[in-house]
PQR file of N, CA, C, O and H, with PARSE charges and radii, in Angstrom:
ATOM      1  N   UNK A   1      64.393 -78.944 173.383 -0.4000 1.5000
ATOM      2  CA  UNK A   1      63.972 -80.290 173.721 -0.0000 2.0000
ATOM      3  C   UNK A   1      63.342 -80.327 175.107  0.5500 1.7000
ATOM      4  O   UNK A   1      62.391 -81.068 175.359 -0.5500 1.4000
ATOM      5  N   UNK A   2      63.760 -79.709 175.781 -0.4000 1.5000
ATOM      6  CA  UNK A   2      63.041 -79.870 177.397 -0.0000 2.0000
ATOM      7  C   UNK A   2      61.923 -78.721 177.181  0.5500 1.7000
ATOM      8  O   UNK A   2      60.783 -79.036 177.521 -0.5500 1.4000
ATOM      9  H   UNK A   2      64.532 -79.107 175.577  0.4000 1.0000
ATOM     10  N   UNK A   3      62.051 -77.891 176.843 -0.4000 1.5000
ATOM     11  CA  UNK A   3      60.906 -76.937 176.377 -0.0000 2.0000
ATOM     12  C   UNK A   3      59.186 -77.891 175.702  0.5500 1.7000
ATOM     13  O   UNK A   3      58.010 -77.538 175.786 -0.5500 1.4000
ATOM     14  H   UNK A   3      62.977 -77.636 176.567  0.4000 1.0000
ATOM     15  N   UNK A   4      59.666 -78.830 175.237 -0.4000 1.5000
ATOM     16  CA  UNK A   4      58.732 -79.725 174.219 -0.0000 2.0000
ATOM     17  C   UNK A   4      58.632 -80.630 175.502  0.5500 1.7000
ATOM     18  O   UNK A   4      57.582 -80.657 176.145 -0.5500 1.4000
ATOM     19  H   UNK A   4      60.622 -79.117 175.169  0.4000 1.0000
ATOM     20  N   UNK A   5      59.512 -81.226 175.799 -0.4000 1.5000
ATOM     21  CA  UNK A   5      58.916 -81.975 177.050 -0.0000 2.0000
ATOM     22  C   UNK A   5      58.134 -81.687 178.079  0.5500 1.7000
ATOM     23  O   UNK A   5      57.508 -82.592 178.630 -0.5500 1.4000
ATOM     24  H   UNK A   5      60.365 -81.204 175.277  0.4000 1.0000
ATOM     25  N   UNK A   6      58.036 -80.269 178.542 -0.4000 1.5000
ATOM     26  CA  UNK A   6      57.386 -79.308 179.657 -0.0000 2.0000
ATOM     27  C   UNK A   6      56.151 -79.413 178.919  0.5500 1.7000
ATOM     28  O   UNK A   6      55.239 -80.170 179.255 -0.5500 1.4000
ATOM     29  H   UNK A   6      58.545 -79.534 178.095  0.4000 1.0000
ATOM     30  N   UNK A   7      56.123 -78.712 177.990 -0.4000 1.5000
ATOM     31  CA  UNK A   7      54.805 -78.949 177.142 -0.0000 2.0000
ATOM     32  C   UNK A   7      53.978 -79.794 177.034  0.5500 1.7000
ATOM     33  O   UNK A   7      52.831 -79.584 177.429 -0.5500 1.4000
ATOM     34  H   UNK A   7      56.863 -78.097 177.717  0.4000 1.0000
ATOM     35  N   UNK A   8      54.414 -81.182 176.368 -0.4000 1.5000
ATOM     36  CA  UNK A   8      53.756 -81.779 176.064 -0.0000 2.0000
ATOM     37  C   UNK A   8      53.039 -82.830 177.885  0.5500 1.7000
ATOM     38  O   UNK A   8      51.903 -83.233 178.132 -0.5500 1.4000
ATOM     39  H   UNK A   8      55.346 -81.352 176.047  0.4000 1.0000
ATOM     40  N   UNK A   9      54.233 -82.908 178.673 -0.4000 1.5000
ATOM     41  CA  UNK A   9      53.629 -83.301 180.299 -0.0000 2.0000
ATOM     42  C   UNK A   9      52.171 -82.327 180.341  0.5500 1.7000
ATOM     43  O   UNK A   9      50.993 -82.685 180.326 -0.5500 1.4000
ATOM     44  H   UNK A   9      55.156 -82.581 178.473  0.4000 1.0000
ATOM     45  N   UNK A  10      52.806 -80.910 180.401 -0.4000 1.5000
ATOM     46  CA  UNK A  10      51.444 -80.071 180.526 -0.0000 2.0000
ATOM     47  C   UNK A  10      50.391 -80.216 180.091  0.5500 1.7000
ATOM     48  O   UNK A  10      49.400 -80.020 180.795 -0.5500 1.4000
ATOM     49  H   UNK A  10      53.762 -80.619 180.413  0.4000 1.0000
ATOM     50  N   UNK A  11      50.277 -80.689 178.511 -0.4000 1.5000
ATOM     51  CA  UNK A  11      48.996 -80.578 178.266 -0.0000 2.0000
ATOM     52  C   UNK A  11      48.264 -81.774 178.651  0.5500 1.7000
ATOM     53  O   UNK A  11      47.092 -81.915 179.001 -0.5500 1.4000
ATOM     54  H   UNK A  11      51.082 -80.848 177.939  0.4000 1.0000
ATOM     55  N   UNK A  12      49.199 -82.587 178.513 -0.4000 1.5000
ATOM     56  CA  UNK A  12      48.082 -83.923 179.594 -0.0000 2.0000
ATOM     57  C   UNK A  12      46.793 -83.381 180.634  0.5500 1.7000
ATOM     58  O   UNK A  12      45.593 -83.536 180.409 -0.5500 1.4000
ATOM     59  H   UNK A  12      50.151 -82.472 178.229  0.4000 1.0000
ATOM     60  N   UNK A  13      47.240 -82.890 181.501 -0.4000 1.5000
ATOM     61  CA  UNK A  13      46.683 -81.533 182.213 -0.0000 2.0000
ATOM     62  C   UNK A  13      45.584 -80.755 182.176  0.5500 1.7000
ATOM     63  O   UNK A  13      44.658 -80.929 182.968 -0.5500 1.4000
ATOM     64  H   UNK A  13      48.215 -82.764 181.684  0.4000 1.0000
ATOM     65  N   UNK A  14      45.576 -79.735 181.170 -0.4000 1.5000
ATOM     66  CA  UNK A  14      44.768 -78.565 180.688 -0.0000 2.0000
ATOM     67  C   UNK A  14      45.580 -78.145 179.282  0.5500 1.7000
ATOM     68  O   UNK A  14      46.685 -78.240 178.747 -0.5500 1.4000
ATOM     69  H   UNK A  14      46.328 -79.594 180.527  0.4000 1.0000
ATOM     70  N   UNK A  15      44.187 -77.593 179.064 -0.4000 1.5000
ATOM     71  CA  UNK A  15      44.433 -76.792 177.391 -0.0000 2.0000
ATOM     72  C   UNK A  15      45.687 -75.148 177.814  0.5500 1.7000
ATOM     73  O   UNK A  15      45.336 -74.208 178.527 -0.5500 1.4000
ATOM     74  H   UNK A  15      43.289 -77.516 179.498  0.4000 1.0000
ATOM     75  N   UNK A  16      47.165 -75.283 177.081 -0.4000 1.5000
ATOM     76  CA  UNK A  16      47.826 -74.223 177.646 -0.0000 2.0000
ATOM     77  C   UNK A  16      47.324 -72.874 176.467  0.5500 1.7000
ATOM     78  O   UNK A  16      46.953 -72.946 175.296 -0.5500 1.4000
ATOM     79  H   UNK A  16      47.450 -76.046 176.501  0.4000 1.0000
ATOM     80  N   UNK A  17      47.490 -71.841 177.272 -0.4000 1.5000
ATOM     81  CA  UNK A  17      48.243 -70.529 176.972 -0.0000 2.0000
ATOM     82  C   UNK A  17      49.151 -69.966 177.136  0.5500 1.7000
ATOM     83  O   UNK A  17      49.872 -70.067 178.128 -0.5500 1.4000
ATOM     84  H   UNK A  17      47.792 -71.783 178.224  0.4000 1.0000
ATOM     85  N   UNK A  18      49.407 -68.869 175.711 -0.4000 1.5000
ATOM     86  CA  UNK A  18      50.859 -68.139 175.973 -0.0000 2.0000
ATOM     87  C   UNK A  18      51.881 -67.964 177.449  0.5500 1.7000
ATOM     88  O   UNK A  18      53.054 -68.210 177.732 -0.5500 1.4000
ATOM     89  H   UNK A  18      48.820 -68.786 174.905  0.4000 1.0000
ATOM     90  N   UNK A  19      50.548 -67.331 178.237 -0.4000 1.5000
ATOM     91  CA  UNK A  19      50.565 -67.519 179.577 -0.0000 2.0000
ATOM     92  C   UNK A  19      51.395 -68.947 180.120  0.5500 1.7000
ATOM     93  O   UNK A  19      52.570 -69.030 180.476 -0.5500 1.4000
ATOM     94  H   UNK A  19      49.596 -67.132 178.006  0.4000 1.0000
ATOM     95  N   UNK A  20      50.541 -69.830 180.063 -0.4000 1.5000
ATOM     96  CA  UNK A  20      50.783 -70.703 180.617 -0.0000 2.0000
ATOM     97  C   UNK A  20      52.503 -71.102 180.352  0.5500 1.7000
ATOM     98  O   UNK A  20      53.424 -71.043 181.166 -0.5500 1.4000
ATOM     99  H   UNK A  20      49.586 -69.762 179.774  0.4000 1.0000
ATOM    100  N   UNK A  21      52.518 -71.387 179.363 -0.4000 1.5000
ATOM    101  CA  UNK A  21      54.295 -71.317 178.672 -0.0000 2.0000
ATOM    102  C   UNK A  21      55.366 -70.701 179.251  0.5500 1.7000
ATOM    103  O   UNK A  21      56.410 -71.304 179.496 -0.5500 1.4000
ATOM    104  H   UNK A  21      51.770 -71.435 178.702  0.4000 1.0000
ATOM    105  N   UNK A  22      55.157 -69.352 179.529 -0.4000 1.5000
ATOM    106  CA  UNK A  22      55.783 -68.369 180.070 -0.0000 2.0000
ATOM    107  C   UNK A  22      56.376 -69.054 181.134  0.5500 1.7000
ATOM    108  O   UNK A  22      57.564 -69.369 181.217 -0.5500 1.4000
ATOM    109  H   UNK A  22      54.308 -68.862 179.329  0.4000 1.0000
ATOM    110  N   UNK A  23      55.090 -69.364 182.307 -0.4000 1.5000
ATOM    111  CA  UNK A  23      55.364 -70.242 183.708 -0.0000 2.0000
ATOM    112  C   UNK A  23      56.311 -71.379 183.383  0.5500 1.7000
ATOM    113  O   UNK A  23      57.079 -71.710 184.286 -0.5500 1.4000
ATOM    114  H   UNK A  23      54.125 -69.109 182.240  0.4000 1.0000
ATOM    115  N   UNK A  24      56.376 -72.066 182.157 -0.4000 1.5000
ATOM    116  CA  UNK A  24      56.901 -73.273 182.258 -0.0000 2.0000
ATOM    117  C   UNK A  24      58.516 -73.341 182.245  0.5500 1.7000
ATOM    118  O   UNK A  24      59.321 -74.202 182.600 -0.5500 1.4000
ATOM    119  H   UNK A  24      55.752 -71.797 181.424  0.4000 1.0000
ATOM    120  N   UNK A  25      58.629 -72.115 181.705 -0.4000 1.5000
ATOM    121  CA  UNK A  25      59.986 -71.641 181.477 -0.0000 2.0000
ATOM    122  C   UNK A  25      60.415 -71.659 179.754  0.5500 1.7000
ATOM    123  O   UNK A  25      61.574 -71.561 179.353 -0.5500 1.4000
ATOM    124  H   UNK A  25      57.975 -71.416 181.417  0.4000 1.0000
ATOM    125  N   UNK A  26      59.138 -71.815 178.824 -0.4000 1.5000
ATOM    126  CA  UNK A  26      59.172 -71.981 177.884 -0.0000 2.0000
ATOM    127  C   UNK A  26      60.090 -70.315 177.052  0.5500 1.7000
ATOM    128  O   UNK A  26      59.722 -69.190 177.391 -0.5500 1.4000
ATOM    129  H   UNK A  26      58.196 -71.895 179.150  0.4000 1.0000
ATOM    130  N   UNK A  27      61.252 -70.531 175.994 -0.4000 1.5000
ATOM    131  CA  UNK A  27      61.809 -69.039 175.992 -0.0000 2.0000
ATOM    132  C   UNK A  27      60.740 -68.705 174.565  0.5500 1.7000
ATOM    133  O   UNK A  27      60.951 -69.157 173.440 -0.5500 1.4000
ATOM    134  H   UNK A  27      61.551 -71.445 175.718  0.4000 1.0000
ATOM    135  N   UNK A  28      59.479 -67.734 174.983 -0.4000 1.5000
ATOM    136  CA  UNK A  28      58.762 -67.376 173.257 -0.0000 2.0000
ATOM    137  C   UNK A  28      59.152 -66.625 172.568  0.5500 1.7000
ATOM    138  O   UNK A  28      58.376 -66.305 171.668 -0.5500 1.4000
ATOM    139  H   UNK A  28      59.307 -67.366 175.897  0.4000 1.0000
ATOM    140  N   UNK A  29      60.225 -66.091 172.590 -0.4000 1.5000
ATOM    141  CA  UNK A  29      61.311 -65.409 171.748 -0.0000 2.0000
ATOM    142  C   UNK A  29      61.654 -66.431 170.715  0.5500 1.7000
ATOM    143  O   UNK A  29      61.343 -66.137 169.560 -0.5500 1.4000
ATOM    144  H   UNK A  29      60.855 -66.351 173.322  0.4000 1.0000
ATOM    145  N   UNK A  30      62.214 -67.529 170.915 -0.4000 1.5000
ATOM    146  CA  UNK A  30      62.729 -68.742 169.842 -0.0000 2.0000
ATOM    147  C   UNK A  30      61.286 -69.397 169.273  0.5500 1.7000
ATOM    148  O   UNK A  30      60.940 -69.362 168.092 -0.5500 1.4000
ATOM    149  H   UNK A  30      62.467 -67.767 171.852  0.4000 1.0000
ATOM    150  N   UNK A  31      60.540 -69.989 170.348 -0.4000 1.5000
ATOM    151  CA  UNK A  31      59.630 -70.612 170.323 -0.0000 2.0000
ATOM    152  C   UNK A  31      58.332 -70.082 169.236  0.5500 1.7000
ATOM    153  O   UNK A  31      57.772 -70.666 168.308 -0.5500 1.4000
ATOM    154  H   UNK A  31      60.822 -70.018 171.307  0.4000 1.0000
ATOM    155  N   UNK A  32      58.167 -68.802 169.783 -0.4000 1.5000
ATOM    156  CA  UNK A  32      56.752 -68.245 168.795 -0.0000 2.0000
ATOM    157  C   UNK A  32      56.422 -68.680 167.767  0.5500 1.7000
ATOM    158  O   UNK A  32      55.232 -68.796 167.473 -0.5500 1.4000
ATOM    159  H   UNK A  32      58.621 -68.327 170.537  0.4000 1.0000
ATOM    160  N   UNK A  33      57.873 -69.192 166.591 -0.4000 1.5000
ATOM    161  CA  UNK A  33      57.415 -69.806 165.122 -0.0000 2.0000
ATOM    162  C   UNK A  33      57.255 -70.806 164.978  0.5500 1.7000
ATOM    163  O   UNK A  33      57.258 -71.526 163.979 -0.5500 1.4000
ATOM    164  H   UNK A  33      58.840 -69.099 166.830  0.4000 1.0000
ATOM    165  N   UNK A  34      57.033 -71.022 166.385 -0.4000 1.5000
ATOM    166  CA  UNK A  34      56.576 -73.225 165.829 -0.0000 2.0000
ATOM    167  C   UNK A  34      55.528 -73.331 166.831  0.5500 1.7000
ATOM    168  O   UNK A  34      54.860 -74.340 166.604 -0.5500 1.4000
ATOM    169  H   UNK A  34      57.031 -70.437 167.197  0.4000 1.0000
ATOM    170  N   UNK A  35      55.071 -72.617 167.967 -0.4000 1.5000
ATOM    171  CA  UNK A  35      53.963 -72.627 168.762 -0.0000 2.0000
ATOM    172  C   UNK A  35      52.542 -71.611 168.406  0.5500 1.7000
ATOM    173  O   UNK A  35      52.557 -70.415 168.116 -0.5500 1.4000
ATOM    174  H   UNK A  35      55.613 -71.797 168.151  0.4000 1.0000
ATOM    175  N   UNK A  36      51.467 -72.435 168.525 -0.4000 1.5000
ATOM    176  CA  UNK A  36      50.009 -71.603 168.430 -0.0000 2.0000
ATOM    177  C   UNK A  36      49.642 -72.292 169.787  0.5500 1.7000
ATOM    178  O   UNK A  36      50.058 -73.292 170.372 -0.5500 1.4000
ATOM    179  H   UNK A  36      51.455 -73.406 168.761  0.4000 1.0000
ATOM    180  N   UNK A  37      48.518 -71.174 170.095 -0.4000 1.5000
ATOM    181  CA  UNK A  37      47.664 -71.759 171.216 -0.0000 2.0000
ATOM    182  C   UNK A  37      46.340 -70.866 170.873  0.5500 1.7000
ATOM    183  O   UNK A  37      46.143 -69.674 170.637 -0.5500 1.4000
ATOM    184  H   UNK A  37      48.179 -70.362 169.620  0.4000 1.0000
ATOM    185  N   UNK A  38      45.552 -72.005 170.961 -0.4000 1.5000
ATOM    186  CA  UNK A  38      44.225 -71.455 170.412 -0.0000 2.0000
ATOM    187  C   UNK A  38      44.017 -70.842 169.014  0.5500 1.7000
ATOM    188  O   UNK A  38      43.171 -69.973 168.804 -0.5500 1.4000
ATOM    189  H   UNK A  38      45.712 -72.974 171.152  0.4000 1.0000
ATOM    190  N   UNK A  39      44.938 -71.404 167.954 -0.4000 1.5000
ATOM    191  CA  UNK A  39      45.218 -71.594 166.492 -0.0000 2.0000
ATOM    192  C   UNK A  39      45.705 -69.816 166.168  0.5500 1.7000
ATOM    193  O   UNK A  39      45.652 -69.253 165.074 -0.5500 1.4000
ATOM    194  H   UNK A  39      45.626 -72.109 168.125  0.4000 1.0000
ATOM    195  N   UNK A  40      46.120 -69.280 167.356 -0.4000 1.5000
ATOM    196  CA  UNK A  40      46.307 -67.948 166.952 -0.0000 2.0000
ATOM    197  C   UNK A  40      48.388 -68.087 167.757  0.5500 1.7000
ATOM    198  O   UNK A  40      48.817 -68.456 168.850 -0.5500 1.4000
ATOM    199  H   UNK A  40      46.162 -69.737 168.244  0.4000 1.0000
ATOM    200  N   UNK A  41      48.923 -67.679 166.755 -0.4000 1.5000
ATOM    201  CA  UNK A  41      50.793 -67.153 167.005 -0.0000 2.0000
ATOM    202  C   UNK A  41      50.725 -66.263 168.189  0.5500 1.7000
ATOM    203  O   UNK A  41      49.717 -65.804 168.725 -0.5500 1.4000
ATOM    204  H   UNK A  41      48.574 -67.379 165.867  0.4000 1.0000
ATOM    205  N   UNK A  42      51.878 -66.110 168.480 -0.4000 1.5000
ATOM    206  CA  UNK A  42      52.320 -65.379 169.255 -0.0000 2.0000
ATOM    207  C   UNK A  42      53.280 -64.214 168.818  0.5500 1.7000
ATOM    208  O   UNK A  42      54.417 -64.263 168.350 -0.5500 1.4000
ATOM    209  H   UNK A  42      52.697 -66.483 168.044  0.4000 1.0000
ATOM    210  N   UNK A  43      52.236 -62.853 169.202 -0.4000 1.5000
ATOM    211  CA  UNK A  43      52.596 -61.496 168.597 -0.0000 2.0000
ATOM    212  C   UNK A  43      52.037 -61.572 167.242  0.5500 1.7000
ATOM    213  O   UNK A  43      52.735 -61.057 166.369 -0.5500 1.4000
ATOM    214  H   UNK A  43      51.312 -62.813 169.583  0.4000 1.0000
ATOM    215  N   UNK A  44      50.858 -62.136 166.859 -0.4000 1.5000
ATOM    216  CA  UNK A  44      50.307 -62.126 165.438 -0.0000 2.0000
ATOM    217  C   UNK A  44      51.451 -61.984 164.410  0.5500 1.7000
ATOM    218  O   UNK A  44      51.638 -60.948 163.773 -0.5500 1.4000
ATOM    219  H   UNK A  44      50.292 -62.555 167.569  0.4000 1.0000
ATOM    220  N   UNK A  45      52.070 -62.904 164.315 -0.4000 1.5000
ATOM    221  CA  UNK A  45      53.206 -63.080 163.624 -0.0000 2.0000
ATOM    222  C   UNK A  45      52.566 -63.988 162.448  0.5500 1.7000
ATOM    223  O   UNK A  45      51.995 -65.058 162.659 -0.5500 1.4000
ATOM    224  H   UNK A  45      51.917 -63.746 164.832  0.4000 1.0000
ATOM    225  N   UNK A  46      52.794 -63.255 160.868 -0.4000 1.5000
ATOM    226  CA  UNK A  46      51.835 -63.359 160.192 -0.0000 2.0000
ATOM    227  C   UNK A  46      52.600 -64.202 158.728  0.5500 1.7000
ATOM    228  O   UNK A  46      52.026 -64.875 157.872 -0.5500 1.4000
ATOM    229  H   UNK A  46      53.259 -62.386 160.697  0.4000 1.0000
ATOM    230  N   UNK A  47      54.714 -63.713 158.899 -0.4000 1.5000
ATOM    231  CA  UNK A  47      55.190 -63.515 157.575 -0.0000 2.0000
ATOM    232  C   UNK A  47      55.669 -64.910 157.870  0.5500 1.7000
ATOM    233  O   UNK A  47      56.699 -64.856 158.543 -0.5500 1.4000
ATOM    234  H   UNK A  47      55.180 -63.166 159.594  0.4000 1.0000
ATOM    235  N   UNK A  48      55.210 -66.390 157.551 -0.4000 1.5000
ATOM    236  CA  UNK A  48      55.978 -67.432 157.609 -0.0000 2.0000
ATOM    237  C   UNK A  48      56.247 -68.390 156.573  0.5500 1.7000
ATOM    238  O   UNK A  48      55.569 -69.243 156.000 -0.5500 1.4000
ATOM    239  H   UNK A  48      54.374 -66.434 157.005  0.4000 1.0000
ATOM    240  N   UNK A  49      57.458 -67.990 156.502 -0.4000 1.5000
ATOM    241  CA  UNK A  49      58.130 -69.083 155.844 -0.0000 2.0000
ATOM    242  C   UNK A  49      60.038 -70.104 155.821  0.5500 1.7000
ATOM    243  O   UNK A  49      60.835 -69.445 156.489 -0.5500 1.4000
ATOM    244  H   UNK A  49      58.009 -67.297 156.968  0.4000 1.0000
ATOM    245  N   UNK A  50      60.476 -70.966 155.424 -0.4000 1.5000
ATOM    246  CA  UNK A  50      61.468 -70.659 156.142 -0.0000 2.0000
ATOM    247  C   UNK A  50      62.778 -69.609 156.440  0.5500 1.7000
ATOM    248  O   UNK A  50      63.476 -69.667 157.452 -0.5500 1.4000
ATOM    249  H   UNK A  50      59.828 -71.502 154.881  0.4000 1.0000
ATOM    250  N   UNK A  51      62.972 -68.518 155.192 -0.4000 1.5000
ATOM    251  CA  UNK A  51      63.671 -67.837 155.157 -0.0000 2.0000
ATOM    252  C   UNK A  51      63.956 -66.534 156.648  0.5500 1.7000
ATOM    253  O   UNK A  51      64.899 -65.910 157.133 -0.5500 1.4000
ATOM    254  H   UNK A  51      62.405 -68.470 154.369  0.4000 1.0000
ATOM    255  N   UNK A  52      62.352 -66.707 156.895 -0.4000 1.5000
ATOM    256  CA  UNK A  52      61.859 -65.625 157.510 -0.0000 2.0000
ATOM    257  C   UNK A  52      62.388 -66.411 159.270  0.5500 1.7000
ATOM    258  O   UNK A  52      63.020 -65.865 160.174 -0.5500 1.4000
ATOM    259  H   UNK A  52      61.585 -67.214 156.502  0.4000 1.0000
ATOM    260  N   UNK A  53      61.919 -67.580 159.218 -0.4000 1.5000
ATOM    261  CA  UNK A  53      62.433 -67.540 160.338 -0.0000 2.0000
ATOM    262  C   UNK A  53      63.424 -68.317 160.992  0.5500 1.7000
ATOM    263  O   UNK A  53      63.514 -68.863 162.091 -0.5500 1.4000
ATOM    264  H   UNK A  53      61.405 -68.024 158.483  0.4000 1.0000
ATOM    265  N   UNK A  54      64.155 -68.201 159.963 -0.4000 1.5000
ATOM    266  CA  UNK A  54      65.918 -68.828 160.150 -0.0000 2.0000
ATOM    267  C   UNK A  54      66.456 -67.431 160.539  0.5500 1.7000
ATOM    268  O   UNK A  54      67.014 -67.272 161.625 -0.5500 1.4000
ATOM    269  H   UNK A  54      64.082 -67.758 159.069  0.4000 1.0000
ATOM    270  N   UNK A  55      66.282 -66.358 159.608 -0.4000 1.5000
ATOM    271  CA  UNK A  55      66.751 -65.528 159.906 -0.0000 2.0000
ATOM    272  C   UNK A  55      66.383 -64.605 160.962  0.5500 1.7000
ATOM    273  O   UNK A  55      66.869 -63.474 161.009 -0.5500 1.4000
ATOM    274  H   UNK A  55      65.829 -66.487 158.726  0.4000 1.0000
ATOM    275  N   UNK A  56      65.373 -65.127 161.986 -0.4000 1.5000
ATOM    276  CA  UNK A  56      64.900 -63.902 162.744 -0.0000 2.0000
ATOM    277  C   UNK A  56      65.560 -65.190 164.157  0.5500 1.7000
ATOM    278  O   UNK A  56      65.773 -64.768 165.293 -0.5500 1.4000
ATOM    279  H   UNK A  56      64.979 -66.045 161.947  0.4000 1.0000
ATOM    280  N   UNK A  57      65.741 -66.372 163.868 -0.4000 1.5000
ATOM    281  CA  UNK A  57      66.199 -67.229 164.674 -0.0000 2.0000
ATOM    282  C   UNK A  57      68.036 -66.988 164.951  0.5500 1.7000
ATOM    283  O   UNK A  57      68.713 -67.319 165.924 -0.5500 1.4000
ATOM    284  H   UNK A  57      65.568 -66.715 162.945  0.4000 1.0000
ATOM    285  N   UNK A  58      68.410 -66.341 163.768 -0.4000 1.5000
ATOM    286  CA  UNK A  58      69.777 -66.358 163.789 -0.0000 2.0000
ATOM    287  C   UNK A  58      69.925 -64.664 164.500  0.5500 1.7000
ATOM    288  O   UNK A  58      70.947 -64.371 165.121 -0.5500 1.4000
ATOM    289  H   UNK A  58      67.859 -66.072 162.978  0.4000 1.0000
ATOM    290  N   UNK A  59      68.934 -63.779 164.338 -0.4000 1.5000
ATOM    291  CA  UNK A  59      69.073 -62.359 165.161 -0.0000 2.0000
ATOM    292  C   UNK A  59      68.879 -63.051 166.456  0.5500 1.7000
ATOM    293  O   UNK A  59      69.882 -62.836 167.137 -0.5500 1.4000
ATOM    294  H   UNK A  59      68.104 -64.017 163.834  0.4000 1.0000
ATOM    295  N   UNK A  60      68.215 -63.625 166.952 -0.4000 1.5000
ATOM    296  CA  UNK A  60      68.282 -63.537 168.105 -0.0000 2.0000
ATOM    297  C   UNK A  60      69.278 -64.421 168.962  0.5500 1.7000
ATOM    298  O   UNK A  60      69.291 -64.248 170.181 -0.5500 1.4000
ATOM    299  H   UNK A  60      67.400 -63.800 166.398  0.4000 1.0000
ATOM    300  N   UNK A  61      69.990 -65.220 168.469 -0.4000 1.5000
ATOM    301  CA  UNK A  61      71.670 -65.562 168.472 -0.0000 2.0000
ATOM    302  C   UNK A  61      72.075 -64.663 168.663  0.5500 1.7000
ATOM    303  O   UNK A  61      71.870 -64.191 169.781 -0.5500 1.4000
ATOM    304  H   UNK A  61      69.980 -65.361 167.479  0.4000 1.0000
ATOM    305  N   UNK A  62      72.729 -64.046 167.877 -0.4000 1.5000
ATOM    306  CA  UNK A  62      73.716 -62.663 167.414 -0.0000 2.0000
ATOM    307  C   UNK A  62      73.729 -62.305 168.352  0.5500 1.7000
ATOM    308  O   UNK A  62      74.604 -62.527 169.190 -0.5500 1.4000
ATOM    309  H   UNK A  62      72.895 -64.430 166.969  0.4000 1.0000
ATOM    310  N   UNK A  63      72.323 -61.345 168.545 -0.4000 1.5000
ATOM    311  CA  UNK A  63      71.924 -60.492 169.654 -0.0000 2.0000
ATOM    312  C   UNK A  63      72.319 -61.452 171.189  0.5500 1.7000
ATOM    313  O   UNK A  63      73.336 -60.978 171.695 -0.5500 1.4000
ATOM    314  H   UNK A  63      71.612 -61.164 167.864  0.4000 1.0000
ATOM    315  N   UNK A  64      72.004 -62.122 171.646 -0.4000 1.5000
ATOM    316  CA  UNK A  64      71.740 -63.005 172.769 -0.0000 2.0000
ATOM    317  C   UNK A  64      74.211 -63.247 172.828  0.5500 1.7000
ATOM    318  O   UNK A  64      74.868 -63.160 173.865 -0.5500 1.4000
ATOM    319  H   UNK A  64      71.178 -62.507 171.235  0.4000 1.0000
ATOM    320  N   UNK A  65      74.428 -63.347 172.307 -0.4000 1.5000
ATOM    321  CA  UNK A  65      75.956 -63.576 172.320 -0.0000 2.0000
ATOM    322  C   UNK A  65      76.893 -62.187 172.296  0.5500 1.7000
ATOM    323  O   UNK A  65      77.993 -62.003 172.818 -0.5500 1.4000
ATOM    324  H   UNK A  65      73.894 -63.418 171.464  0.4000 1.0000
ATOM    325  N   UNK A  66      75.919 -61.117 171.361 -0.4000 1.5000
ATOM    326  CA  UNK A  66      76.639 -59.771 171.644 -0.0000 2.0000
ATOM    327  C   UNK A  66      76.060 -59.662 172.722  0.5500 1.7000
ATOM    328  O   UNK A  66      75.869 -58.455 172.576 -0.5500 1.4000
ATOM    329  H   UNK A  66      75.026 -61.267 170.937  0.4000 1.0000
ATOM    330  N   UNK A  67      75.525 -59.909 173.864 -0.4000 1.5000
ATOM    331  CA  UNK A  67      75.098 -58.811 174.686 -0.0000 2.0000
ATOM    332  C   UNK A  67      75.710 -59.830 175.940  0.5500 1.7000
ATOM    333  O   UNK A  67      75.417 -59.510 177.092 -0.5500 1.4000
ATOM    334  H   UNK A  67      75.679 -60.890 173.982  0.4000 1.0000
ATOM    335  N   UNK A  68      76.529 -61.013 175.723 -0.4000 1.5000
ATOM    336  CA  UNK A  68      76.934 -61.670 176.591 -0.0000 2.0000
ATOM    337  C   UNK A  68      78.810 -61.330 177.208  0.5500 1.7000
ATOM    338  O   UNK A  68      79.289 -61.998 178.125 -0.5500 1.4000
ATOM    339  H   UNK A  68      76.767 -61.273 174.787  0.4000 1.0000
TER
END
């Protein structure tokens, strides 16, 4: 939710990039499957649907709590 809020202030602004996100504190690990910039994904991430990224949403849980 504050991620979407950073965003959307920003683009008032200028047109963002991946780049730009990064700065905002945006995390594109979670983010990548619901953000384009410049109608192109992040990491040409190609396989979408929801199975695909519930479950690549729930690895990076897992992961992010085992390593805590």
């Amino acid at each position: 939710m504050i991620s979407a809020k950073r965003i959307l202030r920003a683009r008032k602004g200028c047109h963002l990039q991946f780049e730009h996100l990064k700065k905002l504190g945006v995390v594109l690990k979670r983010a990548r499957y619901f953000i384009t910039c410049d109608g192109k994904y992040y990491d040409a991430i190609q396989k979408f649907n929801d199975s695909f990224i519930s479950e690549n949403l729930i690895y990076l849980e897992r992961k992010r709590f085992a390593s805590s």
